[in-house]
C-alpha positions in Angstrom: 144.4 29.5 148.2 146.0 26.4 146.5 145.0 23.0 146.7 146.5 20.5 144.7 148.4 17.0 145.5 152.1 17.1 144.0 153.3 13.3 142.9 157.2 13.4 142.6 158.2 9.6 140.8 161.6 9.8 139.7 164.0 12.4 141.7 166.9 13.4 139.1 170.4 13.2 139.5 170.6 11.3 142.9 171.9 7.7 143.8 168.9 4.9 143.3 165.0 5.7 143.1 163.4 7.9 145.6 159.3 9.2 144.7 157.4 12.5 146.6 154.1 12.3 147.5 153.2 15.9 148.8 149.6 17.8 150.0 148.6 21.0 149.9 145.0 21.9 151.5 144.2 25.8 151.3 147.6 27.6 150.8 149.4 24.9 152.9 151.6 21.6 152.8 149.5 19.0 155.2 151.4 16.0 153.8 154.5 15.2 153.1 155.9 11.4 152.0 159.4 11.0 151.2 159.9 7.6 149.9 162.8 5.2 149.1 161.2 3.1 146.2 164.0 1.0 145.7 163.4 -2.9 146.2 164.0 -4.3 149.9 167.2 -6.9 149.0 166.7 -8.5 152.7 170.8 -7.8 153.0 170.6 -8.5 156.8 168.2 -11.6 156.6 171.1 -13.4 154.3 173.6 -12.3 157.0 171.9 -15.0 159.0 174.7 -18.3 158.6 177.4 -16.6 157.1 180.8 -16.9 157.8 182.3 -13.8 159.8 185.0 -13.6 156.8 182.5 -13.4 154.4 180.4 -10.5 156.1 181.9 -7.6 155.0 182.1 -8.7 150.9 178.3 -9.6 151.1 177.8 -6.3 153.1 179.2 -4.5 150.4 176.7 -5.0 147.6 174.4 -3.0 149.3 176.0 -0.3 147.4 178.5 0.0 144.6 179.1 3.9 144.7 179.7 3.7 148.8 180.5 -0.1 148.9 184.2 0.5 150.7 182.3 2.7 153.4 180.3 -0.8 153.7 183.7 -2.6 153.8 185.2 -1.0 156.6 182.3 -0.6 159.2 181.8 -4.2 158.6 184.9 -5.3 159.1 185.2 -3.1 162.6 182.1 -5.1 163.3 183.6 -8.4 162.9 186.8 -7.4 164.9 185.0 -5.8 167.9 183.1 -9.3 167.9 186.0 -11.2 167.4 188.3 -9.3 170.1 190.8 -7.9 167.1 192.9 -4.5 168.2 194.1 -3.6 164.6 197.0 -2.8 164.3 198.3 1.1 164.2 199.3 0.4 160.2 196.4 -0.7 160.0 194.0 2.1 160.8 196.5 4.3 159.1 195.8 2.1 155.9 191.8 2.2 156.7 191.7 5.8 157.2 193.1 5.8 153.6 190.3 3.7 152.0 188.4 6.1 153.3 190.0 9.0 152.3 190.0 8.3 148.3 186.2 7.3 148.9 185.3 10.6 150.1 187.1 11.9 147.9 185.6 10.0 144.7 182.4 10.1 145.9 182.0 13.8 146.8 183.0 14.4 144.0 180.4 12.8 141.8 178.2 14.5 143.8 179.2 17.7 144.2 180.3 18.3 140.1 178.0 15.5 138.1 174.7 15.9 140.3 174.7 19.4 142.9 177.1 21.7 140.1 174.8 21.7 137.2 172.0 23.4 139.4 174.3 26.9 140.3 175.1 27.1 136.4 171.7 25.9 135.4 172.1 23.3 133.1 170.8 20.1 132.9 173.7 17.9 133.5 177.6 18.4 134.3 179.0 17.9 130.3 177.0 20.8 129.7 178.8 23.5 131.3 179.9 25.8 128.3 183.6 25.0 127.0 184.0 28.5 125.6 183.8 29.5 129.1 187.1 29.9 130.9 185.5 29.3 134.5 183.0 26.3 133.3 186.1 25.1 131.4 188.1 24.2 134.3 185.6 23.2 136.4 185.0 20.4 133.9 188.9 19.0 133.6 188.8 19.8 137.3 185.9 17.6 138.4 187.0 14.4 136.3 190.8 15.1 137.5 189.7 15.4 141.4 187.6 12.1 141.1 190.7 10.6 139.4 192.8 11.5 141.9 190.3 9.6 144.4 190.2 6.5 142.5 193.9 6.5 142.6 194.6 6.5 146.4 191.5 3.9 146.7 193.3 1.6 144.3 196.7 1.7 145.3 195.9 1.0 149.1 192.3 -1.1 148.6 193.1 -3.0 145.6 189.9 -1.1 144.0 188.0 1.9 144.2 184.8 0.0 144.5 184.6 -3.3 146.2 188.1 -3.4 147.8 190.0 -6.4 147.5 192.9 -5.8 150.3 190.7 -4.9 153.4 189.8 -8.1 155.2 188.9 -8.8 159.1 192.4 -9.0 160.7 194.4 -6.4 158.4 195.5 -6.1 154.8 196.1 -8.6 151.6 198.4 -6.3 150.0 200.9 -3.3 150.7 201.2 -0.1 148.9 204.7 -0.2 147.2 207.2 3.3 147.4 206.4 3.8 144.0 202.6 4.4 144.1 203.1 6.0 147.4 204.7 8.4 145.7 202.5 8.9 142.6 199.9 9.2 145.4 201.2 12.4 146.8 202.2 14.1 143.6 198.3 13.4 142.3 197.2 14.7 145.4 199.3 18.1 145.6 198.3 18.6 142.1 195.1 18.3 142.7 194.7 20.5 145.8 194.0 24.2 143.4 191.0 22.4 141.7 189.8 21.3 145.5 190.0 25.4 146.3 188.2 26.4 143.7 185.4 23.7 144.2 185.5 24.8 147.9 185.0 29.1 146.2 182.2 27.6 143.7 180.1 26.3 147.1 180.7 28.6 149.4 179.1 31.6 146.5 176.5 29.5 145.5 173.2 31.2 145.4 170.8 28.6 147.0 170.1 28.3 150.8 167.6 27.6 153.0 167.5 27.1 156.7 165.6 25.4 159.4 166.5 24.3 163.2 167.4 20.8 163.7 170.0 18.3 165.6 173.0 17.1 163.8 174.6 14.0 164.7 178.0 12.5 163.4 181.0 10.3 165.4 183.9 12.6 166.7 187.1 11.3 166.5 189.2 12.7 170.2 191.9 14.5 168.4 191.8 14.9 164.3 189.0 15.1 162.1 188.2 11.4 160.6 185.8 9.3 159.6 186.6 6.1 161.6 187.1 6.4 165.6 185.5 8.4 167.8 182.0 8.6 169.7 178.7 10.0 168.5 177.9 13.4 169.5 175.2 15.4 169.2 174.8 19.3 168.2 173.2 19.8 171.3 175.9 18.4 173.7 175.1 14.4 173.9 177.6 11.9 173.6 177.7 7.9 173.6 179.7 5.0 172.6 179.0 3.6 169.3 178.3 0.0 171.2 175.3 2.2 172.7 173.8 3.7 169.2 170.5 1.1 169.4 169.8 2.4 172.8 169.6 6.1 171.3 168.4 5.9 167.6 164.4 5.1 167.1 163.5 3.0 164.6 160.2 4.4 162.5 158.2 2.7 160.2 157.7 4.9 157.4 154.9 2.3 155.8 154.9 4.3 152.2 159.2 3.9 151.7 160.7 0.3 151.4 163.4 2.0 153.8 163.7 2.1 157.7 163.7 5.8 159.2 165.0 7.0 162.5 164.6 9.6 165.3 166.5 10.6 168.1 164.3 11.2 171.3 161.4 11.6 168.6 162.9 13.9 166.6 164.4 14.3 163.4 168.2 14.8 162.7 170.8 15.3 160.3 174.1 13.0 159.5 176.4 13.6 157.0 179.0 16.3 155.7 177.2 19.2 157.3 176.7 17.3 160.6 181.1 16.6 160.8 182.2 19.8 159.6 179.4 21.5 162.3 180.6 19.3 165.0 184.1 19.0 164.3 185.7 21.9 162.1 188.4 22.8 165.2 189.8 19.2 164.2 190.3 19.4 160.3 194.0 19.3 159.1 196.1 22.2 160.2 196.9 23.1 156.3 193.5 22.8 155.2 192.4 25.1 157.9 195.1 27.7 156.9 193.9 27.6 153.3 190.0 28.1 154.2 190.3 31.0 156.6 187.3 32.8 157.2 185.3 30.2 155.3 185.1 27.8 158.3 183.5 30.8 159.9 180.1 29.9 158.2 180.0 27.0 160.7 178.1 26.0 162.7 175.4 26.2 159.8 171.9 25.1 159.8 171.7 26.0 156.1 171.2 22.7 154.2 173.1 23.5 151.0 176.1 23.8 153.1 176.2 20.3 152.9 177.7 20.8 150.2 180.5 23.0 150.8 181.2 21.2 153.8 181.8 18.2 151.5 184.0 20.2 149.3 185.5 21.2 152.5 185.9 17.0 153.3 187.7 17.0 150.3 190.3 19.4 151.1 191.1 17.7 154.3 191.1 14.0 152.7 193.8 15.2 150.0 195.6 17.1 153.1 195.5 14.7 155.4 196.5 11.7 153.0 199.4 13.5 152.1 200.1 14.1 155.6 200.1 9.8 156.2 201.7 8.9 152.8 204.6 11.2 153.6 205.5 10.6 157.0 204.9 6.1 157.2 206.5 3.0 155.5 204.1 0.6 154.6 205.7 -3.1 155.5 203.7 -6.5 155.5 201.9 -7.3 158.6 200.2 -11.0 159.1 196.5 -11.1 159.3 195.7 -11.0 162.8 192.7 -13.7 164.5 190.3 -13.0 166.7 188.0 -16.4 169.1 184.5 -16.4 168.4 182.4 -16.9 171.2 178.5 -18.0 171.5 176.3 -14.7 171.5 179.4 -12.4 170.8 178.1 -9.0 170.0 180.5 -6.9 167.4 179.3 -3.1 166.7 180.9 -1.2 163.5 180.2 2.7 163.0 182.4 5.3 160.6 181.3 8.2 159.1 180.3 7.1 155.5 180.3 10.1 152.7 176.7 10.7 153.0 176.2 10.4 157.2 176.2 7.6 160.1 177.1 4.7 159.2 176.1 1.5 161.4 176.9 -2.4 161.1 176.0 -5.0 164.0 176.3 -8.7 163.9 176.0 -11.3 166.8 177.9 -14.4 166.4 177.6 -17.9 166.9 180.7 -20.3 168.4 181.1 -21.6 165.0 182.2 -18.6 163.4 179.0 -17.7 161.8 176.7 -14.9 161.9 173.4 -15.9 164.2 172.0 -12.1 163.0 172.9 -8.5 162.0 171.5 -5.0 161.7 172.9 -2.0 158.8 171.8 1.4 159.9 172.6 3.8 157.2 172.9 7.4 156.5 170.2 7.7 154.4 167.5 6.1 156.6 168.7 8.8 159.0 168.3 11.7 157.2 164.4 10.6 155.6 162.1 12.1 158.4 164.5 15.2 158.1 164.2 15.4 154.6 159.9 15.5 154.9 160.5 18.6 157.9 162.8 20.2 155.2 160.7 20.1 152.1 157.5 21.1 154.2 159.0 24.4 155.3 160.4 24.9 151.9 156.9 24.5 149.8 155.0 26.6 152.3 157.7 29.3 151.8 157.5 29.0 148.0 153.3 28.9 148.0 153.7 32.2 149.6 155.8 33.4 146.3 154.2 31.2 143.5 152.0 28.5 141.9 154.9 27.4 139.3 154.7 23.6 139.7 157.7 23.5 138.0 159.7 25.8 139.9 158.0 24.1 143.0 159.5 20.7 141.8 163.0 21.8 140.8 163.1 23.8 144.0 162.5 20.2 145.9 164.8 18.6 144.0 167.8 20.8 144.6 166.5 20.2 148.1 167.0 16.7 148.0 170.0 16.6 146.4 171.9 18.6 149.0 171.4 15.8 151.5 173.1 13.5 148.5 171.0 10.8 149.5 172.3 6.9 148.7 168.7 5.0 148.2 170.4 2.0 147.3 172.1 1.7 150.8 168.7 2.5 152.3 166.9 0.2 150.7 169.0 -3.0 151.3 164.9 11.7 140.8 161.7 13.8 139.7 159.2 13.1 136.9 156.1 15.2 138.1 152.5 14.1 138.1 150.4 17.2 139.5 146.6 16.2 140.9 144.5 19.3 141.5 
């Protein structure tokens, strides 16, 4: 029977620095520590005195890759504190930003980090040019993040660190002209978002095991702004009431906070959406995937990633859908009356999960104290349960550290974990 300790200090191909700290006593895994090693930045400690206008720009270095994510919740925060209804352009505009940030971000994650692993090479430039398939799936992943890039920039100001979104509305207007560069990149796009959708859905890694999957259901379409949280075992509650369900944990080995939900682990992200809300993706995009959509419900964790490939389809459509049928005019920044003690709540669905923003104001228009709950966080007790199950099953098969380690890491990087958010892959060290 094996015994050995398994030190994991620098997971590949993931965003930030995450380290594995694993046990195995007598043929069986009696540890596991899943730890978010990058530095604490103390984010919600220099909320503390800060202008409400300036919240959502300081909230946003948290993270560049999902820094418009950041952008938005925060500035729903602010509004709901403030007593702003945005206006209907404006959450057409929002649903935008978000739009070209999933589909940038997924991606990056699904080509340059999760694609190398199903052709088995190292990294994403080198899949084989001579090879017709591998070809195209390399002009295809820089052309759909592009494409992303694009739609954030025309309608954020930036793909990173928007410039247009503020508390109250928008600093700038898409113009006719990009609108309809927008649409054309899009359509063009949408065969190279098919075939990413075929690569994922054939992919030969899976592995399964029971949990609950939470994400925030919009009432009618599939989005990643309005809604309420719901729960794959029926629940549902306001996003005002998320503090009241989600348990903090101390994790005391990971510089991140975890949570639980009634003392258990759960799962946010693309898996959690497309599980809880596949009836509501764009009419087109569910026409084109047919009986793929079929494979959900899942509790297979590398669906993840085809349900983020799936995301993508359904951004591309769905933006094409709004850029086609509005005219974008200037609107005035709209103000909002800060009161003493006012309590503003901020929740979207980031790329990677859940994403929560809190902040309590004070009568002079400045932040008395804040909370950021990210996706991350979320998924880390998960993540433990996960690569528990999977070593046991693999100690049943083999004692190949390495294949133990690049199994874990796949693992991992099916969650597409953001350590940088949850701070605010693997060299191995085996001890035997």
């Amino acid at each position: 029977m094996h015994s050995f300790d398994l030190s994991l200090e620098h997971i590949t191909k993931v965003e930030g620095n995450a380290s594995l700290k694993l046990k195995v006593e007598d043929g069986k895994v009696t540890d596991v520590k899943f730890a978010i090693v990058e530095y604490k930045r103390f984010f919600t400690e220099a909320l503390k005195n800060k202008a409400i206008n300036a919240v959502p720009g300081h909230l946003a270095r948290i993270c560049g890759t999902c820094s418009n994510a950041h952008i938005i919740c925060s500035i729903e925060a602010c509004e709901d504190a403030l007593g702003i209804t945005p206006s209907e352009q404006t959450k057409l505009l929002r649903s935008l930003v978000v739009h070209g940030l999933i589909i940038r971000d997924h991606a990056l994650h699904l080509y340059l980090f999760s694609m190398p692993d199903i052709f088995g090479k190292d990294a994403f430039l080198d899949l084989d040019e001579s090879d017709s398939v591998q070809h195209q799936l390399l002009h295809d992943g820089f052309d759909t993040k592009s494409v992303g890039n694009f739609l954030a920039t025309l309608v954020a100001g930036r793909s990173v660190h928007a410039t247009y979104p503020v508390v109250g509305g928008f600093l700038k207007f898409p113009d006719q002209a990009g609108v309809d560069e927008a649409i054309a990149k899009l359509k063009n796009i949408r065969p190279a978002v098919l075939r990413l959708v075929e690569v994922f859905k054939n992919a030969p890694f899976h592995f399964d095991r029971q949990t609950k999957f939470m994400a925030l259901v919009p009432e009618k379409s599939f989005g990643y702004i309005n809604g309420q949280i719901e729960t794959s075992v029926g629940e549902k509650f306001a996003e005002k009431d998320f503090r009241g369900h989600l348990e903090h944990t101390v994790l005391p080995y990971s510089e991140a906070s975890a949570y639980t939900y009634h003392g258990e682990s759960y799962m946010v992200g693309a898996l959690a959406r497309v599980n809880l809300a596949k009836d509501k993706l764009h009419p087109e995009t569910k026409k084109s995937l047919g009986e793929t959509l079929d494979l959900f419900p899942s509790t297979d964790i590398y669906h993840n990633n085809l349900a983020q490939a799936i995301e993508i389809l359904h951004s591309v459509d769905e933006s094409i859908d709004i850029l086609s049928n509005n005219k974008f005019v200037t609107e005035p920044i709209l103000k909002g009356e800060a009161k003493d003690g006012a309590v503003g709540v901020g929740v979207i669905e980031a790329p990677r999960g859940t994403l929560y923003h809190k902040i309590v104001l004070g009568a002079d228009n400045k932040v008395k104290e804040g909370e950021v709950v990210v996706p991350t966080g979320q998924n880390q007790v998960n993540i433990e349960k996960d690569i528990a199950t999977l070593v046991n099953g693999l100690l049943e098969k083999t004692d190949d550290k390495e294949l133990i380690s690049l199994e874990i890491e796949k693992l991992i990087r099916a969650y597409d974990p953001c350590m940088s958010c949850a701070s605010h892959f693997l060299k191995v060290e085996w001890e035997e």
